[in-house]
MDAnalysis code that builds the backbone (N, CA, C; Angstrom):
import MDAnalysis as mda
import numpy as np

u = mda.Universe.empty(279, n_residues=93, atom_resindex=np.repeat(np.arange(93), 3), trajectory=True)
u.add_TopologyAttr("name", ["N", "CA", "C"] * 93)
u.add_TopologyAttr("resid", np.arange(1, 94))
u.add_TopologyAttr("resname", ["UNK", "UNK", "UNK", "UNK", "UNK", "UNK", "UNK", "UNK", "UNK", "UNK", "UNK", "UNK", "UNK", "UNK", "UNK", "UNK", "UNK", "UNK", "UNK", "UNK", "UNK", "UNK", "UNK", "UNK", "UNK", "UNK", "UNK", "UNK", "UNK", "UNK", "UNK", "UNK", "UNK", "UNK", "UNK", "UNK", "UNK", "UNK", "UNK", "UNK", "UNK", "UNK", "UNK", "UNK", "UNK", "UNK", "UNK", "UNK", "UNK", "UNK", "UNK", "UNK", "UNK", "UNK", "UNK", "UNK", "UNK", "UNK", "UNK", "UNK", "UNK", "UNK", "UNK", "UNK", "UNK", "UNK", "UNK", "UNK", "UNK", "UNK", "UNK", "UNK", "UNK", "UNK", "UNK", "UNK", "UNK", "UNK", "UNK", "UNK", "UNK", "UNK", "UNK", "UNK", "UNK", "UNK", "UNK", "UNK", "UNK", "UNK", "UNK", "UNK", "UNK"])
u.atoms.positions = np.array([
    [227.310, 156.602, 243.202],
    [227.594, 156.902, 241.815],
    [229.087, 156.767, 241.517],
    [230.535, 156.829, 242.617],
    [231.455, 157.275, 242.339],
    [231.678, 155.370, 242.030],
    [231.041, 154.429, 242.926],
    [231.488, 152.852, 242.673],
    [230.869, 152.775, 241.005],
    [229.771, 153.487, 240.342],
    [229.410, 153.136, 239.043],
    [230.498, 153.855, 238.467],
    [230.940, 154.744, 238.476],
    [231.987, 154.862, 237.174],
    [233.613, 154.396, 237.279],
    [233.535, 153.574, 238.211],
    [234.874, 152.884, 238.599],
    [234.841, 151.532, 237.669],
    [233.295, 151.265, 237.265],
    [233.543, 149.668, 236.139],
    [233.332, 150.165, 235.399],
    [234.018, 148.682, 234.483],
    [234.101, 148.747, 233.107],
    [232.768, 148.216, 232.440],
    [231.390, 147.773, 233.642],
    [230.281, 147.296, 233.266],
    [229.369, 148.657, 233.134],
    [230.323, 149.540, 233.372],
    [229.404, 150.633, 232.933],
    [230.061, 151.471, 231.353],
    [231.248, 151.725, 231.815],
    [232.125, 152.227, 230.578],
    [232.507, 151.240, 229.133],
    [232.219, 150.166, 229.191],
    [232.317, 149.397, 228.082],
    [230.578, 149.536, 227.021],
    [230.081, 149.649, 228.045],
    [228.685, 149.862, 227.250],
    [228.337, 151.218, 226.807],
    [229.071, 152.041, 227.533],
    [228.392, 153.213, 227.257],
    [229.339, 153.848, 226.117],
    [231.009, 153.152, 225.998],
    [231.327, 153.240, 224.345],
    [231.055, 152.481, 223.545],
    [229.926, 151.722, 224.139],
    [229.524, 150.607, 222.860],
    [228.340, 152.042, 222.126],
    [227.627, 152.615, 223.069],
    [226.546, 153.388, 222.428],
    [227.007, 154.274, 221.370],
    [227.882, 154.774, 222.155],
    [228.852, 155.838, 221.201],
    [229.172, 154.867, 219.764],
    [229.903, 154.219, 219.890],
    [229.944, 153.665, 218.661],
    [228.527, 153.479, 217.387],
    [227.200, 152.995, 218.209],
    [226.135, 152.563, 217.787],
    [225.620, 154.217, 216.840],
    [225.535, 154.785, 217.854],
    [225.079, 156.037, 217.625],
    [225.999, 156.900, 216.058],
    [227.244, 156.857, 216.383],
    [228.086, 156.735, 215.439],
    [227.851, 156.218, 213.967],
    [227.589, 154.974, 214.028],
    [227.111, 153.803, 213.180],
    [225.569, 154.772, 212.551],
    [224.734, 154.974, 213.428],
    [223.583, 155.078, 213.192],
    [223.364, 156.832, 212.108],
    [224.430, 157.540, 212.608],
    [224.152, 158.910, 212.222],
    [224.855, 158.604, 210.638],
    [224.955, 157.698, 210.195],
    [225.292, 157.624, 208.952],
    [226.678, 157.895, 208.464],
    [227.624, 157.927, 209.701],
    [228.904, 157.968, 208.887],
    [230.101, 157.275, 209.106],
    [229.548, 156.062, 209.243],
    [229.799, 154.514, 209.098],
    [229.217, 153.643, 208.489],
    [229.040, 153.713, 206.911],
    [227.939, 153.673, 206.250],
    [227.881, 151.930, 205.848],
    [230.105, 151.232, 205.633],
    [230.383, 149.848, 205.503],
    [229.805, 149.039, 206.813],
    [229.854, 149.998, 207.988],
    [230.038, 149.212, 209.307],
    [231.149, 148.387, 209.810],
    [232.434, 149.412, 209.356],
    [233.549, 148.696, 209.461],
    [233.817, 148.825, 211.461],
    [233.588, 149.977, 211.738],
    [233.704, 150.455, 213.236],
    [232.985, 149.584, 213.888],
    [231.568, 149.776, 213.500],
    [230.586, 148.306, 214.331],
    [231.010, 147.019, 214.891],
    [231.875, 146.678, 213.089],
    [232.274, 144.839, 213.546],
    [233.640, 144.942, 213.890],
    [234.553, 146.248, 213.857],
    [235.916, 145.996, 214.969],
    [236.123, 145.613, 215.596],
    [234.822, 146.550, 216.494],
    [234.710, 147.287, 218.004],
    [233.994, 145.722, 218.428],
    [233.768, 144.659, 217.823],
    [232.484, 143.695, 218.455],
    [232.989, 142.513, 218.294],
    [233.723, 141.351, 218.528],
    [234.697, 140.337, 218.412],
    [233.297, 139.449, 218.380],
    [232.161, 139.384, 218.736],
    [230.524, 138.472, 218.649],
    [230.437, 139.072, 217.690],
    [230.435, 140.260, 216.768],
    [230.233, 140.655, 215.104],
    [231.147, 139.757, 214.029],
    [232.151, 139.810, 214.726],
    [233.047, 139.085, 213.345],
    [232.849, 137.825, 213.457],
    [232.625, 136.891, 214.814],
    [232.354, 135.489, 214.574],
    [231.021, 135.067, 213.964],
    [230.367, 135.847, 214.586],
    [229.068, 135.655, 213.828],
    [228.818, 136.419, 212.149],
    [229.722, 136.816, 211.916],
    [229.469, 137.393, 210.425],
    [228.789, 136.031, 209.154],
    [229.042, 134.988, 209.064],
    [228.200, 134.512, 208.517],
    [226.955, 134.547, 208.391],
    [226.898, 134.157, 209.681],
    [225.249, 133.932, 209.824],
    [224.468, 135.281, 209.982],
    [225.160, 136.429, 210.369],
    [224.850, 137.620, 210.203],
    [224.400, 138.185, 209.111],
    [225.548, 137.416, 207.790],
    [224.947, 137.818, 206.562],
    [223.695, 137.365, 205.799],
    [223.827, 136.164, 206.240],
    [222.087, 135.276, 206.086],
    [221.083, 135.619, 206.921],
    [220.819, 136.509, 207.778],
    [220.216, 137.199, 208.284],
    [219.845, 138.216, 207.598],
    [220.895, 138.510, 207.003],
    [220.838, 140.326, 206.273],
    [219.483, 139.908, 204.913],
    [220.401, 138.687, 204.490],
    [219.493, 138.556, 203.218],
    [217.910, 138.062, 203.551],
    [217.948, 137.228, 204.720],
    [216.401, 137.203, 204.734],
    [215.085, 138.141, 205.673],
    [216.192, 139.223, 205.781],
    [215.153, 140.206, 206.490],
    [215.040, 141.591, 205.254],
    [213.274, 141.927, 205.842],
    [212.686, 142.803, 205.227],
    [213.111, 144.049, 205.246],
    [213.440, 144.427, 206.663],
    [214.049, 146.066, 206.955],
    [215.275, 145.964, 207.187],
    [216.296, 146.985, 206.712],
    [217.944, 147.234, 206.854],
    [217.990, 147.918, 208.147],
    [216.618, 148.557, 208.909],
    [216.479, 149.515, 210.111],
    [216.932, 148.079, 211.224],
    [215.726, 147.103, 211.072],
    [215.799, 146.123, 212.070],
    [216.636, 145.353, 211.984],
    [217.325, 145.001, 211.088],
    [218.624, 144.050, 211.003],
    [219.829, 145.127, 211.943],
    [219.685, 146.590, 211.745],
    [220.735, 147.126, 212.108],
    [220.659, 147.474, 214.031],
    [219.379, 147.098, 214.110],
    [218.760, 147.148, 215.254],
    [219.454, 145.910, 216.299],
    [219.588, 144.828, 215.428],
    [219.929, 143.664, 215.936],
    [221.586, 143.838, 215.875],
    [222.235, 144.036, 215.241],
    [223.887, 144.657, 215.605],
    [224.208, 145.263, 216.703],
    [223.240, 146.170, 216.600],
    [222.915, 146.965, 217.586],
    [223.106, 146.390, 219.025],
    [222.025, 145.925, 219.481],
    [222.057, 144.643, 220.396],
    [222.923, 144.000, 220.517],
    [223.698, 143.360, 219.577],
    [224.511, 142.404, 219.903],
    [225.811, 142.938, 220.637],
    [225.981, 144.309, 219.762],
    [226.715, 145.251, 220.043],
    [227.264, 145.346, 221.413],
    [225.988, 146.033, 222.017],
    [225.932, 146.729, 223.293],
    [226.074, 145.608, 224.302],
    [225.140, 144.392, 224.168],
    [225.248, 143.463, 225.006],
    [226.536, 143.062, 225.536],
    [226.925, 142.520, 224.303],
    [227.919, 141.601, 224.479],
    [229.108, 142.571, 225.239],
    [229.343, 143.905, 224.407],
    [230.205, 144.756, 225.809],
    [229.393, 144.700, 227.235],
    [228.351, 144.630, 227.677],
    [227.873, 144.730, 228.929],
    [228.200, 143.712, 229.542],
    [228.125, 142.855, 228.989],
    [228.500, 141.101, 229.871],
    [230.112, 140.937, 229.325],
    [230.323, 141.448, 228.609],
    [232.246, 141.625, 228.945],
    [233.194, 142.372, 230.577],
    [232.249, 143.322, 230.182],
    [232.181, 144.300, 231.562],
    [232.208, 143.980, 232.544],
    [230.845, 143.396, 232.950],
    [230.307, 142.457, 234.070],
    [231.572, 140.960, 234.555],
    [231.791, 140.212, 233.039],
    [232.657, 139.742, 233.709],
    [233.871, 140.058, 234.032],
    [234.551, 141.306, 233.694],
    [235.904, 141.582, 234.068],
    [235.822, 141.964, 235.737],
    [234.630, 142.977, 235.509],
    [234.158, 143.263, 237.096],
    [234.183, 142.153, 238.004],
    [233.274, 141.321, 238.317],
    [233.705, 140.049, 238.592],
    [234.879, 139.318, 239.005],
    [235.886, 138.924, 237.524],
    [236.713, 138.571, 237.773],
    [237.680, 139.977, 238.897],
    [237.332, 140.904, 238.418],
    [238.198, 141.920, 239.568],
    [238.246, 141.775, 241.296],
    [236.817, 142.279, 241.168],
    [236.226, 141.703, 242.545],
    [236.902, 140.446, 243.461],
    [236.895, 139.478, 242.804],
    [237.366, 138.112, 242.789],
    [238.803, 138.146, 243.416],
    [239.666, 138.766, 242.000],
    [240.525, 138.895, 242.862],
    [241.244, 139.516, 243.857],
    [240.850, 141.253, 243.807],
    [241.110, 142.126, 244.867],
    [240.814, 141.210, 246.288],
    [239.733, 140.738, 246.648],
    [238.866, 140.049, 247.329],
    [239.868, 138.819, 248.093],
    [240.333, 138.379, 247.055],
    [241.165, 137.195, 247.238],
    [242.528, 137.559, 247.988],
    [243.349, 138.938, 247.514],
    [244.127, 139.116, 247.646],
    [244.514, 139.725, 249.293],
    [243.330, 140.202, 249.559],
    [242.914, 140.811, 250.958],
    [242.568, 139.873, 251.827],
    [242.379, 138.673, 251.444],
    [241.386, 137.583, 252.869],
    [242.580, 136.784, 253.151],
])
């Protein structure tokens, strides 16, 4: 447990939730925090918004932020980890 809270493939996601959760309890109502915190939110904001308009529920569109959210910090994570690994690794052989 002490190697899981040493990455950032764990701590990048788990303030992505915080944020989500945040978002979700209603008092982030623009979703300005959402698309800060999410550098895949702001590039994709176009097509995000044509999304917005052709879906039925504001729950499941927000569902999908959501996702994109969390993901995309998890595989940020993963690769910094990685690249860490990599080089500690490197630096030792």
């Amino acid at each position: 447990m002490k190697v899981t809270l040493k990455k950032l493939s764990f701590w990048l996601p788990v303030l992505s939730l915080f944020v989500c959760f945040y978002n979700l309890s209603g008092a982030d109502d623009k979703n300005l925090l959402l698309f800060l915190t999410s550098p895949l939110l702001l590039w994709f904001n176009p097509q995000l918004t044509d999304l917005h308009y052709s879906m039925n529920s504001e729950r499941a569109f927000l569902f999908v932020l959501y996702g994109i959210h969390f993901f995309s910090w998890l595989i940020f994570g993963l690769i910094i980890d990685w690249l860490y690994s990599r080089y500690k690794s490197g630096n030792h052989g």
